[in-house]
C-alpha positions in Angstrom: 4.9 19.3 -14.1 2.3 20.4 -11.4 1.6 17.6 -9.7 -1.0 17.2 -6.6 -0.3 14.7 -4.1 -3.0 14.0 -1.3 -2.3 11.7 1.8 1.5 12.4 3.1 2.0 9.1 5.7 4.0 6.3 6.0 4.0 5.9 2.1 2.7 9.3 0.9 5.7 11.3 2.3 9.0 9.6 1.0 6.3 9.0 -2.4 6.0 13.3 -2.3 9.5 13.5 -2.3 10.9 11.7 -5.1 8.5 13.7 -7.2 9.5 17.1 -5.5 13.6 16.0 -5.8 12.7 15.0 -9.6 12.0 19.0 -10.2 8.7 18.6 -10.4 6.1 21.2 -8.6 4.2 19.7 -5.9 1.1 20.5 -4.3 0.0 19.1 -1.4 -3.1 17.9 1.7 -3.1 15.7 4.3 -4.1 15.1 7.7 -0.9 15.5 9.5 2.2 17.3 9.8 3.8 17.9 6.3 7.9 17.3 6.4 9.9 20.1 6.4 12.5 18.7 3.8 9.2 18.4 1.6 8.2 22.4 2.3 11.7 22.9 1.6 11.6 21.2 -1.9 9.4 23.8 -3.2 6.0 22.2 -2.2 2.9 24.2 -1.5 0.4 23.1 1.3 -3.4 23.4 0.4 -6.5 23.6 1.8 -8.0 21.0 0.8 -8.7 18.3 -2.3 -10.0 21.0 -4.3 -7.2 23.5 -4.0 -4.7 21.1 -5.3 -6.4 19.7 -8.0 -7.1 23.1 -9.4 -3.7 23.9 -9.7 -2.2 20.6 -10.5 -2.4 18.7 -13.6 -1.8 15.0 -12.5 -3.3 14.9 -8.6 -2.0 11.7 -6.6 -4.0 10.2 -4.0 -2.4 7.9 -1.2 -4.8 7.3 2.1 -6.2 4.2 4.2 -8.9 3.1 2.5 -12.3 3.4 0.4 -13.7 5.8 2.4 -11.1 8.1 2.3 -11.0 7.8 -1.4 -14.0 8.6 -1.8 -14.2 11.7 0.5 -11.5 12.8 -1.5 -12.4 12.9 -4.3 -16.1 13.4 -4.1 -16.6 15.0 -0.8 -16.9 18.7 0.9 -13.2 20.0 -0.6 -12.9 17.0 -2.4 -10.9 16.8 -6.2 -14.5 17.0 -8.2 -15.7 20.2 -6.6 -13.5 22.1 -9.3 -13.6 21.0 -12.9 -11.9 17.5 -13.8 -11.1 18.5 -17.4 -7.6 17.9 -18.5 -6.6 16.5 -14.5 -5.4 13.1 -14.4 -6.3 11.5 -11.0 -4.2 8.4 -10.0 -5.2 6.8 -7.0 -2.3 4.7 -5.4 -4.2 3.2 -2.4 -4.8 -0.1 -1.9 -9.0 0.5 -1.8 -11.8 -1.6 -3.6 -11.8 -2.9 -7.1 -15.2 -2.5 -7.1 -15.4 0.6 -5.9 -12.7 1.8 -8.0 -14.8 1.1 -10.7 -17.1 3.2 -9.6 -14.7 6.2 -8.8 -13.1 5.9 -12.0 -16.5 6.1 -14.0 -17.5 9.1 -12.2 -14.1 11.3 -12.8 -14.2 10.0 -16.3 -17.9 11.3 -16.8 -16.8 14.7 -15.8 -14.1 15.6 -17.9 -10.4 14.2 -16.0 -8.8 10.9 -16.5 -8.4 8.0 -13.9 -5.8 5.6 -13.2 -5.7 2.9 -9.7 -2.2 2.3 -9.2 -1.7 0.8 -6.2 1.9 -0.4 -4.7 3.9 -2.9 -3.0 7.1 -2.5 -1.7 6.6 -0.9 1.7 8.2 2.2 3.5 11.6 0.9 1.7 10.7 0.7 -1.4 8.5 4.2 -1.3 12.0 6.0 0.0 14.5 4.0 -2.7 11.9 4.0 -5.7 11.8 0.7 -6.2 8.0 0.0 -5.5 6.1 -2.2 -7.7 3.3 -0.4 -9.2 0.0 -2.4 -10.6 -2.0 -0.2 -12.6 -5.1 -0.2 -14.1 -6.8 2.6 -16.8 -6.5 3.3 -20.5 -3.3 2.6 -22.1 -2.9 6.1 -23.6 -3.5 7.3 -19.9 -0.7 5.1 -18.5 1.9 6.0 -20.9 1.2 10.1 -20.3 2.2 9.3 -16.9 4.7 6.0 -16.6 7.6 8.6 -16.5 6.2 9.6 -12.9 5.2 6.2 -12.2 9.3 5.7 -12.9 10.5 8.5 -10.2 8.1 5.8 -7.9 9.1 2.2 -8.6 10.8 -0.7 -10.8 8.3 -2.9 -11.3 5.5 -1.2 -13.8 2.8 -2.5 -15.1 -0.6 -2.2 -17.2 -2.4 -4.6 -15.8 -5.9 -3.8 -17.4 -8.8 -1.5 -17.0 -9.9 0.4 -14.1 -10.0 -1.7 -11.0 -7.3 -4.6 -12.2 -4.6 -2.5 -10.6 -7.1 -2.8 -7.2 -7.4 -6.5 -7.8 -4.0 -7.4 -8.9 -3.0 -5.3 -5.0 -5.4 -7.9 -3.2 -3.7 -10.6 -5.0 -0.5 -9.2 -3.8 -1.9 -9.3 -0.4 -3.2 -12.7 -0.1 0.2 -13.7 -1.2 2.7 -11.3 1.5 -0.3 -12.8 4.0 0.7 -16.1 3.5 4.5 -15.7 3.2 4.6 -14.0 6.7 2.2 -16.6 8.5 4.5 -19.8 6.6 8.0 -17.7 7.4 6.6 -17.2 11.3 5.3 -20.8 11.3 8.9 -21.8 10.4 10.8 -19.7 12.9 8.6 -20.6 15.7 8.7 -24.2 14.6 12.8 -23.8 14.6 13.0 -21.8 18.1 10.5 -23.9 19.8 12.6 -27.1 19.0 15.8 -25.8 20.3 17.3 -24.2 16.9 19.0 -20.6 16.5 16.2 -18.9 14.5 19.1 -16.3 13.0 20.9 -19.2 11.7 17.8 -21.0 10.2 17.0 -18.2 8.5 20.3 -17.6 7.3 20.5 -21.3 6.2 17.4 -20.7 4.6 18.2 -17.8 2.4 20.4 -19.9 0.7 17.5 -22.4 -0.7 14.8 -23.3 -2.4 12.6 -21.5 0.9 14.4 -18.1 0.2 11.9 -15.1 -0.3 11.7 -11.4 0.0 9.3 -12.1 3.2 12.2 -14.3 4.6 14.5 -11.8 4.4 13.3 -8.9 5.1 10.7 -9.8 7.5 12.0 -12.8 8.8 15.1 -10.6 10.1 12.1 -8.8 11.6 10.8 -10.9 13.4 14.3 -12.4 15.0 15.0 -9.0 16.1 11.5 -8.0 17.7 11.8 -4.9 15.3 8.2 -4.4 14.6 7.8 -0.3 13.8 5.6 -0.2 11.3 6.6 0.1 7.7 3.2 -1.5 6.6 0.3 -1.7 9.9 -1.1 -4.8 10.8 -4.3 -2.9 10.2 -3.9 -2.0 6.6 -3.6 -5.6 6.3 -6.2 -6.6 8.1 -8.2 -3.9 5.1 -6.6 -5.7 2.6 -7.7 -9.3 3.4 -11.1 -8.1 4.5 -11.2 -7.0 0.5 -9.9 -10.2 -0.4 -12.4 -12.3 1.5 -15.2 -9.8 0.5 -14.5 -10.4 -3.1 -13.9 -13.8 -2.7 -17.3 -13.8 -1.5 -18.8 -12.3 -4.3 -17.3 -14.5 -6.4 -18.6 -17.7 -4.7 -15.0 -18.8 -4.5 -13.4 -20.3 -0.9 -10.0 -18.7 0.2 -9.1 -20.7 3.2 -5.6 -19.8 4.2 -6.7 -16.2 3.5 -9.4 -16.2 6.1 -6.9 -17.8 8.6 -3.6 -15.3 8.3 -7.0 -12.6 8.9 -7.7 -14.3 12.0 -3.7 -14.6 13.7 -4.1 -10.5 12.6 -7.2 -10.2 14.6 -5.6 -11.8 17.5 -2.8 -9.4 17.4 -5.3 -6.4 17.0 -7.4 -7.7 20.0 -4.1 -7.8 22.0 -2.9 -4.3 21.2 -0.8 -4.6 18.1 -3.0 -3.3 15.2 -0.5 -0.6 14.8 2.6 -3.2 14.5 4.1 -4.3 11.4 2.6 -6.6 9.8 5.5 -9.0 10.5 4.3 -9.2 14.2 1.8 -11.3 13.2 4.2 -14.0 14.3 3.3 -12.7 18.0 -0.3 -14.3 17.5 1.6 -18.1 16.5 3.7 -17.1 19.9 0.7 -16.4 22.4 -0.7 -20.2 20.6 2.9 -21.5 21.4 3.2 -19.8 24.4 6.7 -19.6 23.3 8.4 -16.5 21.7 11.2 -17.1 19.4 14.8 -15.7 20.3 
């Protein structure tokens, strides 16, 4: 297939290049530099929004945020300055359900289809395929394109209409939020009293307290390895969604609002563009203590 792929990051590249190894035709935009193992693949680099959706038929989107989104697909360049009929635009950022909404009306009005399909699974599980995919759209949609969807990840599912895929991500959020904030709690808690973190956690992984969070992140955390595979920032978006919704919906997320502030304090002291595992370093300036 021709397939469009807009945003080549952290996520977006090693995303791009499943496709491109899977035989398909890829045309591409982003901000930055575009690898040269994907220009080698076959892969054309475009102008703009525009250029690739006229020559693709199914046009992925992966950037920061709402904005974003929406520039690209509604601003100067952007995917709906050329016509939308037969184009299939799936939009695998983690941006606003409400929005999303919105975005997916629009496209649908004028002619292409529209799926959110955001991930989880991190730089990891973008470069092994093994990302789990939450999608929302029309069933008939999702099945046209599930076979992509399978060069992406493991985990696939329909979770609803437009903007469930959004909501089901946030959901996703709140909960990796809260696993990193108990996992750092219980390191910190273990180093501070005298205990070999490494060992806790390895004792750990064999109980009831073993998670995904704990074992990848965990090993983060004990080794100072904080390079980003997901920013501190993006998290930061994520909750701000969460506790913006939440709002909405006159409901209280407590622990939610808190994990936002320990990622605030490592923002205000210079580590917005950490892993979201160093959120740990904001329990550590509280303890005055860092684990080792």
């Amino acid at each position: 297939m021709n397939l469009g792929f807009i945003g080549l990051g952290i996520m977006g590249t090693p995303m791009a290049l499943r496709l491109a190894k899977a035989g398909h035709k890829l045309y591409v935009t982003t901000i930055g530099p575009i690898s040269e193992e994907l220009i080698t693949l076959n892969s054309e680099n475009c102008e703009n929004a525009c250029e690739v959706t006229e020559k693709s038929d199914v046009i992925f989107i992966m950037v920061p945020d709402t904005p974003q989104v929406e520039m690209v697909l509604f601003g100067q360049g952007g995917c709906a300055q050329t016509s939308l009929k037969g184009k299939t635009i799936v939009d695998m950022s983690s941006i606003s359900p409400i929005e999303t909404k919105c975005f997916a009306k629009k496209v649908i009005e004028l002619g292409g289809d529209y799926l959110d399909a955001p991930v989880s699974g991190g730089e990891v599980g973008a470069r092994e395929g093994s990302l789990s995919i939450m999608v929302g759209g029309d069933e008939a949609v999702f099945e046209r394109v599930k076979p992509l969807f399978e060069v992406l990840g493991k985990n696939i599912t329909l979770v609803g209409g437009n903007g469930d895929g959004q909501t089901c991500k946030v959901a996703n959020q709140i909960i990796v939020a809260l696993n990193i904030e108990a996992v750092s709690e219980a390191l910190l808690f273990a180093s501070k009293a005298g205990a070999d973190p490494a060992r806790v956690r390895q004792a750990l992984m064999g109980g009831f307290a073993s998670s995904r969070i704990l074992e990848v992140h965990g090993e983060r955390m004990i080794k100072r390895t904080f390079a980003p595979g997901f920013k501190i920032a993006l998290h930061q978006k994520d909750l701000n969604l969460a506790l913006q919704s939440a709002k909405a919906l006159a409901i209280t997320l407590p622990n939610t609002a808190t994990c936002q502030e320990l990622f605030n304090t490592c923002a205000a002291n210079g580590g917005s563009q950490l892993d979201h595992s160093a959120l740990i370093q904001s329990l550590e300036l509280m303890a005055n203590h860092k684990i080792s």
